[in-house]
C-alpha positions as CSV (number, residue, x, y, z in Angstrom):
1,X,0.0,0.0,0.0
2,X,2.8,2.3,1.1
3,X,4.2,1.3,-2.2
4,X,1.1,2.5,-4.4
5,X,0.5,5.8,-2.1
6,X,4.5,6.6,-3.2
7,X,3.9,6.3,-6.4
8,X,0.8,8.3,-7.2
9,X,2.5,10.9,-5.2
10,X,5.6,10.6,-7.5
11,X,3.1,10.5,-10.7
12,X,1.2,13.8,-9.2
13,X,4.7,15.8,-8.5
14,X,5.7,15.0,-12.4
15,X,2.5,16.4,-13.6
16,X,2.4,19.1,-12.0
17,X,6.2,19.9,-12.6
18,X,5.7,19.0,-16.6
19,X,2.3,21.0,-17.1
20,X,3.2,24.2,-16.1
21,X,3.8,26.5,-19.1
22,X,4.9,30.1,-18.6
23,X,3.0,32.8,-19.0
24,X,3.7,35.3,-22.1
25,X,5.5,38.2,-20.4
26,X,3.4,41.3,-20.8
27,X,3.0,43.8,-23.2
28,X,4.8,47.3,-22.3
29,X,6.2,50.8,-23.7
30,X,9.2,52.3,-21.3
31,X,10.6,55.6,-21.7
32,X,14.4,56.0,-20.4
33,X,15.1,58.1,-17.3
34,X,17.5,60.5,-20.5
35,X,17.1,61.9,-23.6
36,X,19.9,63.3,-25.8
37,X,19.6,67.3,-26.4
38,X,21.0,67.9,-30.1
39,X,23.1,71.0,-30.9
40,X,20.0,72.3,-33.0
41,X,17.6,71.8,-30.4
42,X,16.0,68.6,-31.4
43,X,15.3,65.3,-29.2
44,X,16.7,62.0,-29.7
45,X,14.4,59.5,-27.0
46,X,15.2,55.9,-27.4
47,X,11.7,53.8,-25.9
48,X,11.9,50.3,-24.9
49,X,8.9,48.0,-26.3
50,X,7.3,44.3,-25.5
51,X,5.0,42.8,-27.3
52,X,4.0,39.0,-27.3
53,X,3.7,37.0,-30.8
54,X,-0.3,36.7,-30.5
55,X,-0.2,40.8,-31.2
56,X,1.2,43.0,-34.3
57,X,2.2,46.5,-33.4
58,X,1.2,48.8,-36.1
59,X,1.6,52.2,-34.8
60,X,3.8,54.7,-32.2
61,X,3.6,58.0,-31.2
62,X,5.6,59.7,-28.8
63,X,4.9,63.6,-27.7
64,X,7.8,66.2,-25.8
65,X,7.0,69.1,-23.9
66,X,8.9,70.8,-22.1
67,X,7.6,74.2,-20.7
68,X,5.8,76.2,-24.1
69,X,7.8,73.8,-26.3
70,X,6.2,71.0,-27.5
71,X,6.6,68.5,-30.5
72,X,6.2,64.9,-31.7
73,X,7.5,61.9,-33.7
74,X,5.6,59.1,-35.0
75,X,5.6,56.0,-36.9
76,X,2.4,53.9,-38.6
77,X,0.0,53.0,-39.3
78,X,2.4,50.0,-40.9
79,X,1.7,46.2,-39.8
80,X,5.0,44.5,-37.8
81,X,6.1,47.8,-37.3
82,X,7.9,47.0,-34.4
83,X,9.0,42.9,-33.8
84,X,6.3,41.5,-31.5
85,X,8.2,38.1,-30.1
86,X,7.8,38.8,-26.5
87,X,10.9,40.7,-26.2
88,X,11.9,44.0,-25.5
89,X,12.3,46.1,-28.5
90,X,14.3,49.6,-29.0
91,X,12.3,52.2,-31.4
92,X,14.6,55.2,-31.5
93,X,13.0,58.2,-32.3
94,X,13.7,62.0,-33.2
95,X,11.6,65.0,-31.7
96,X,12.0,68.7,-33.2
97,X,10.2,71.4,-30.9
98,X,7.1,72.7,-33.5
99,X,7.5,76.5,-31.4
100,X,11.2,76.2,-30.8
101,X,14.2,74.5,-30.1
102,X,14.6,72.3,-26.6
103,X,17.0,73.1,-23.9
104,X,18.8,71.4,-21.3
105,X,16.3,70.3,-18.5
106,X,13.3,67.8,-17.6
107,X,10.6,67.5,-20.2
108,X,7.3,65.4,-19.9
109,X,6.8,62.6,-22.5
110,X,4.1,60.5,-23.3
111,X,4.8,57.6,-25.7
112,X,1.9,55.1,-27.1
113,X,2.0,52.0,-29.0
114,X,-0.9,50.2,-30.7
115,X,-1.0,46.8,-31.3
116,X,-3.5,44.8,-32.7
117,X,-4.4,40.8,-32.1
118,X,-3.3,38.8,-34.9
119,X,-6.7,36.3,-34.2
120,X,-8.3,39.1,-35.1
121,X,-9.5,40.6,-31.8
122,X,-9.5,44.4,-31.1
123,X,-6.9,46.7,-30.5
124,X,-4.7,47.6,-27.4
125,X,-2.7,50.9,-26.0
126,X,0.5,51.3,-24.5
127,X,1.1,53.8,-22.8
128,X,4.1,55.2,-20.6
129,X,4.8,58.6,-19.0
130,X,7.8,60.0,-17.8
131,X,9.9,63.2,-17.0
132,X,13.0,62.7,-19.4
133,X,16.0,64.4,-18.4
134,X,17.7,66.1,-21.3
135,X,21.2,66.5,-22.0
136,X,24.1,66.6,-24.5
């Protein structure tokens, strides 16, 4: 008997260890702590992004203001712009102030990523803010 109970437990312990599958890692748009201040006033922000292989990113928008100055860069609407395999991705992108030039100093910046579900189910936002230190 003692035999049998050790061995169902034994049999229970290797399903359980076998039939666990990991989870897809979640979907996400980070902004970096810096952005690079060019010599003509412009923005260079390099955003980090994840998305798993069930989705197709098809668009990106990322917006820079800092005080009066504001300005954008975008990509899309394109399908597999960005590599969705459930790894982090860099999308570099390139800002110039619409009012005037940026200056050395914290700006707020909002980037967004769409992504759409390859099966055919509706669309999804990411979204990340952050105050972006800017420098040389």
């Amino acid at each position: 008997m003692r035999f049998i109970t050790a061995l169902l437990a034994g049999l229970l312990l290797a399903s359980v260890s076998t039939g666990t599958a990991q989870a897809a890692a979640p979907s996400a748009v980070v902004l970096p702590p810096k952005g690079t201040l060019n010599p003509d006033g412009s923005v260079d922000i390099t955003m980090k992004v994840r998305c798993n292989e069930t989705q197709q990113a098809f668009e990106w928008s990322i917006d820079v203001r800092q005080g009066t100055i504001f300005g954008n860069d975008f990509a899309g609407p394109i399908a597999g712009l960005i590599t969705c395999n459930g790894h982090f991705q860099t999308v570099q992108t390139h800002v110039v102030g619409a009012n005037g030039p940026y200056v050395v100093g914290a700006a707020n910046v909002q980037a967004l990523v769409q992504l759409g579900d390859v099966a055919g189910g509706g669309d999804t936002e990411l979204e990340d803010r952050a105050v972006v230190r800017l420098r040389p």
